[in-house]
C-alpha positions in Angstrom: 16.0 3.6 20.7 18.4 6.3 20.0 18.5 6.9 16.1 21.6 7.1 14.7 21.2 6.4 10.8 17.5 7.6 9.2 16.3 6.9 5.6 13.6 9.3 4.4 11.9 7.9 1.5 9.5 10.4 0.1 7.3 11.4 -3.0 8.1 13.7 -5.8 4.5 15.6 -5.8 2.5 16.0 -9.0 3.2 20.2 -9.4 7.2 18.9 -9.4 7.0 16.2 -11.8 4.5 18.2 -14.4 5.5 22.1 -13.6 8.6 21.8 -12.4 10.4 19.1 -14.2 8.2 17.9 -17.0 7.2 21.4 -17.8 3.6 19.6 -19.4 2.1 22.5 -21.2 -1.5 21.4 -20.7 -0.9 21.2 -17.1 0.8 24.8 -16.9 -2.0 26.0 -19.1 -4.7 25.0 -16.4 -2.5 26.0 -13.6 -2.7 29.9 -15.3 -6.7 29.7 -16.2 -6.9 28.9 -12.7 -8.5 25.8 -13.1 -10.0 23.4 -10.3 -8.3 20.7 -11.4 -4.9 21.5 -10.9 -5.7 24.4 -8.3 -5.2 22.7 -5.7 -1.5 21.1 -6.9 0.3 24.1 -5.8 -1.1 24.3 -2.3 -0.1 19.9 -1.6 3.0 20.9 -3.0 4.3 23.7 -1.0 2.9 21.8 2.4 5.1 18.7 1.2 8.3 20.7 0.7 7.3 22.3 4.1 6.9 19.1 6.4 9.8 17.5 4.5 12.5 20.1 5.1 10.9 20.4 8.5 11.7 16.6 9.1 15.4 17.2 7.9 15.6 19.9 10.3 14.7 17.8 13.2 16.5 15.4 12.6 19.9 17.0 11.7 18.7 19.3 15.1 19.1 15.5 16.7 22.0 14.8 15.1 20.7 11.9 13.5 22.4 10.6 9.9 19.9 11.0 7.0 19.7 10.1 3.3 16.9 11.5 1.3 15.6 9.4 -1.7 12.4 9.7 -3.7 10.4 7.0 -3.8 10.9 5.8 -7.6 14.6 6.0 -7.2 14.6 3.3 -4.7 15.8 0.6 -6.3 16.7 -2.3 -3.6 16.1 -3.6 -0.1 16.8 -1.3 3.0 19.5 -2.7 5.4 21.5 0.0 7.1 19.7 2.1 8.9 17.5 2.4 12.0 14.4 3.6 10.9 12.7 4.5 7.7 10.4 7.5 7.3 8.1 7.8 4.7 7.1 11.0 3.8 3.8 11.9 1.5 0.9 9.5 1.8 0.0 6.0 1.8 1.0 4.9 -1.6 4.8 6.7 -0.7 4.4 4.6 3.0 3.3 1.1 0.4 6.8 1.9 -1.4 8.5 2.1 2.0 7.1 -1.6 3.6 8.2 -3.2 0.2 11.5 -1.9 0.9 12.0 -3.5 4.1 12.2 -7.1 5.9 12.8 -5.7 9.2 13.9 -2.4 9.6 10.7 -0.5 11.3 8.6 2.3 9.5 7.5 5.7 10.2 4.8 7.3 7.9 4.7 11.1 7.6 1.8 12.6 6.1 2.9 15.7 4.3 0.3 17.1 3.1 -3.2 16.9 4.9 -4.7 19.4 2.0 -4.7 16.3 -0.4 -3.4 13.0 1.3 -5.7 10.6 4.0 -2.7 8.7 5.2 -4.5 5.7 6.7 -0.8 4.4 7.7 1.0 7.8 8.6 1.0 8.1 12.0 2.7 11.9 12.2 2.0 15.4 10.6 4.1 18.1 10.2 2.0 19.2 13.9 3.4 16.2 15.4 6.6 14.5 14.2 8.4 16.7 16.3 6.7 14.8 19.0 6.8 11.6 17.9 10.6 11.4 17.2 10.9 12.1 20.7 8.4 9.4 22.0 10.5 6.9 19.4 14.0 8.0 21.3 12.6 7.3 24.7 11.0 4.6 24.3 7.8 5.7 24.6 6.4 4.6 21.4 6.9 0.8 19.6 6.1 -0.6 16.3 3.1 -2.9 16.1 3.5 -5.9 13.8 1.1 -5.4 10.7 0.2 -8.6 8.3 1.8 -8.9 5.1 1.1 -11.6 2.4 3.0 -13.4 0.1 2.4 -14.5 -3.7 4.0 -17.0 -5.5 3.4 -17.2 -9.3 4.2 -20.8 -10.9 5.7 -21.5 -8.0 8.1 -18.9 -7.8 7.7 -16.4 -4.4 7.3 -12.3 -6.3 9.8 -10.2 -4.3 6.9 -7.5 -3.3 5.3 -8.4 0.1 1.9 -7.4 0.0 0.9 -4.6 2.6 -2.8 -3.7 1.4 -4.1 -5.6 -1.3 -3.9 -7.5 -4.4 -6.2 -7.4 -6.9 -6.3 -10.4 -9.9 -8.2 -9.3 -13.3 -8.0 -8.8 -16.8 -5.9 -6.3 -17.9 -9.0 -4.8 -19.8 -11.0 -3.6 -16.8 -14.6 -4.0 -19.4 -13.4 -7.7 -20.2 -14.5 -10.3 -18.1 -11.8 -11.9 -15.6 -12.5 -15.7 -15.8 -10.5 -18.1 -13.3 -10.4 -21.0 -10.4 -10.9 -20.2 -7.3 -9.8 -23.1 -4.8 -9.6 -22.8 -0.7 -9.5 -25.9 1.3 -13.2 -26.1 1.5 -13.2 -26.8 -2.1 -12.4 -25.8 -6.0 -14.6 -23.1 -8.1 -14.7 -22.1 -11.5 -15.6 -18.4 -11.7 -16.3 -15.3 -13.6 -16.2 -12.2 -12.4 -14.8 -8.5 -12.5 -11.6 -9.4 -10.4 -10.9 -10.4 -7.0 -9.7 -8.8 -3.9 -7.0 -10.1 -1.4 -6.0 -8.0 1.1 -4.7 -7.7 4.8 -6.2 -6.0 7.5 -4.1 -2.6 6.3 -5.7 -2.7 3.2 -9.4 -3.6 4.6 -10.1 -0.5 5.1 -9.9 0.6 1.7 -11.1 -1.0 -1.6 -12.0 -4.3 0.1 -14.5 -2.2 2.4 -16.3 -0.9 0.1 -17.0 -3.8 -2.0 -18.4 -5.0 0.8 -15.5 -6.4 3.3 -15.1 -6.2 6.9 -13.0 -3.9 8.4 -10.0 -6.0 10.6 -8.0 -4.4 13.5 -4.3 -3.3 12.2 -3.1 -6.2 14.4 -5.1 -8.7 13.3 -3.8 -12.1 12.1 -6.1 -13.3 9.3 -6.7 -11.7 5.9 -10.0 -11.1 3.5 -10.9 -12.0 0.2 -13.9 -10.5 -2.1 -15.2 -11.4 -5.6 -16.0 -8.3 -7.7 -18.9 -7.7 -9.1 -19.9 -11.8 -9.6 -21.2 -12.8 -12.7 -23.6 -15.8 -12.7 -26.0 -16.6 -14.6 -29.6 -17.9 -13.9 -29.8 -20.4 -11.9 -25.8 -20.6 -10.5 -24.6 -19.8 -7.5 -20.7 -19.6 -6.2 -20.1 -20.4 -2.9 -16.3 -18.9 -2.7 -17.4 -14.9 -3.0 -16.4 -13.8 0.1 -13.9 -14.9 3.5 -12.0 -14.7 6.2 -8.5 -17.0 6.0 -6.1 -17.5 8.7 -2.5 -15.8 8.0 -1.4 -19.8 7.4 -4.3 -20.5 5.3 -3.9 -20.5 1.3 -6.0 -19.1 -1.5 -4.9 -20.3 -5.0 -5.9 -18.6 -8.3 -5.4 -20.4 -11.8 -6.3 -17.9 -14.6 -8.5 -18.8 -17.5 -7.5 -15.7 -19.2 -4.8 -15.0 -22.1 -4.1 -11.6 -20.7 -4.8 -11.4 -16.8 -3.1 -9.1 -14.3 -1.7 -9.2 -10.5 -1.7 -5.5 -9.1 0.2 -5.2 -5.9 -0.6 -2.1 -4.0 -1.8 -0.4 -6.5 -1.2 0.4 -9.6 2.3 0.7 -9.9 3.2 -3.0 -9.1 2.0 -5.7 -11.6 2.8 -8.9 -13.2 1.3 -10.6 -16.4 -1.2 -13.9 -15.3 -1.8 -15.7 -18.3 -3.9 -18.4 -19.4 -2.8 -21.2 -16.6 -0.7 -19.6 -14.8 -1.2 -20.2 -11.2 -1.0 -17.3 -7.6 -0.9 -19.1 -4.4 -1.3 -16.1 -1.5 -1.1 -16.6 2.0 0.3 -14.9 5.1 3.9 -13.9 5.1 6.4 -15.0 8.2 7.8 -11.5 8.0 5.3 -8.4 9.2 5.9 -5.1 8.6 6.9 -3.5 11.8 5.7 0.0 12.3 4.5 2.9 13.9 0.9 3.1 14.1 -2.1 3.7 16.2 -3.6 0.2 17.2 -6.8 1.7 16.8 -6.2 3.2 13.7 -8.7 1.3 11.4 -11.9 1.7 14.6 -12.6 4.7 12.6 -14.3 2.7 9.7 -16.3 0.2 11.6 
């Protein structure tokens, strides 16, 4: 595929946004005592300037089109380019995959200092490399599970990419709600619960306990948090494996309950009755990504 137009969608890194532009005196303070807490700021910071202007370079060296736009100044739907790259980590490459129906994705990690990048498959060792392999032919996207939520019936525009988590929005309250499959109807409480693809298994679902799916993998997981019965009850809906076609609704027993998508910058209120059916989404996320990229946690 030979790329003509490119977006790069990348982060603003946390020295920029509280030295540079936000000048936050507490965090300049630290910065000149040396402290370990923001000691290491400087150093992500410079190696995410350097593999982003390294990026531009290669592909202006291609003669490839680019815009450059940080990722919370993206405002709509991709549609004119070839290829998005996401550079920074995987919450930056989350921001990209919402962005997009079918455009494919690249993830750059730009900083290996600070950043895992579960779903960045290039470096600034690599991309050189791997821009190449992507012009030839050598390299094609894999199609990667998404799901979508509709709340009151209504489908939310964010396709889900890793997980969603359904609580209270007072993380010490007690997140009280229905839990039905088509094996049946629960009433539950609990700390929250987990629904997440096989991107996102490798992350918060595995380590309450979830199985880790290949990238590829057509089904989806869900996990109760931290159940809370009392003596003598038992729920039988704390843990599963769904098909991609297979729905999971949610009613919420709770005046102030929350959906986070992705994390923590995607949320919607989920009041008392207020209903979330998830299932898989007809549109996967193609990208660029090692098919054996989540063997590393089994």
């Amino acid at each position: 595929m030979k790329l003509r137009k490119v977006l790069i969608l990348h982060k603003k890194s946390t020295f920029q946004i509280q030295a540079l532009e936000h000048r936050e005196s507490r965090f300049l303070k630290l910065l000149e005592e040396g402290s370990e807490v923001v000691t290491r700021v400087k150093l992500a910071h410079n190696e995410h300037v350097y593999t982003l202007e390294l990026l531009e370079k290669e592909l202006l060296k291609r003669g490839v089109e680019y815009r450059s736009v940080a990722r919370s100044e993206l405002t709509q739907k991709v549609t004119d380019v070839d290829l998005v790259i996401s550079v920074g980590g995987d919450g930056t490459f989350l921001d990209a995959s919402h962005s997009v129906d079918s455009i494919p994705v690249l993830g750059i990690n730009s900083s290996s200092s600070s950043s895992f990048g579960h779903f960045c498959l290039g470096n600034e060792k690599n991309l050189k490399e791997i821009l190449e392999q992507i012009e030839a032919g050598e390299l094609s996207t894999r199609p990667i599970l998404r799901l979508e939520l509709w709340l009151n019936g209504s489908l939310l525009p964010e396709l889900v990419l890793n997980e969603v988590l359904v609580a209270h929005s007072n993380p010490a309250a007690t997140s009280r709600f229905f839990i039905e499959l088509s094996a049946g109807r629960e009433e539950q409480r609990s700390s929250g619960i987990w629904i997440g693809t096989p991107g996102g298994s490798t992350g918060s679902l595995r380590s309450a306990g979830g199985e880790v799916l290949p990238i590829t993998d057509n089904r989806y997981i869900f996990i109760v948090r931290e159940p809370c019965m009392r003596p003598g009850e038992h729920y039988r809906f704390l843990k599963g494996i769904l098909d991609h076609s297979e729905e999971i609704r949610i009613v919420s027993q709770m005046r102030t309950g929350v959906l986070h998508i992705d994390g923590q910058h995607i949320d919607y209120q989920f009041g008392l009755g207020d209903e979330l059916i998830v299932k898989g989404s007809p549109h996967y996320l193609r990208a660029y990504i090692a098919d054996d990229v989540n063997a590393r946690f089994v």
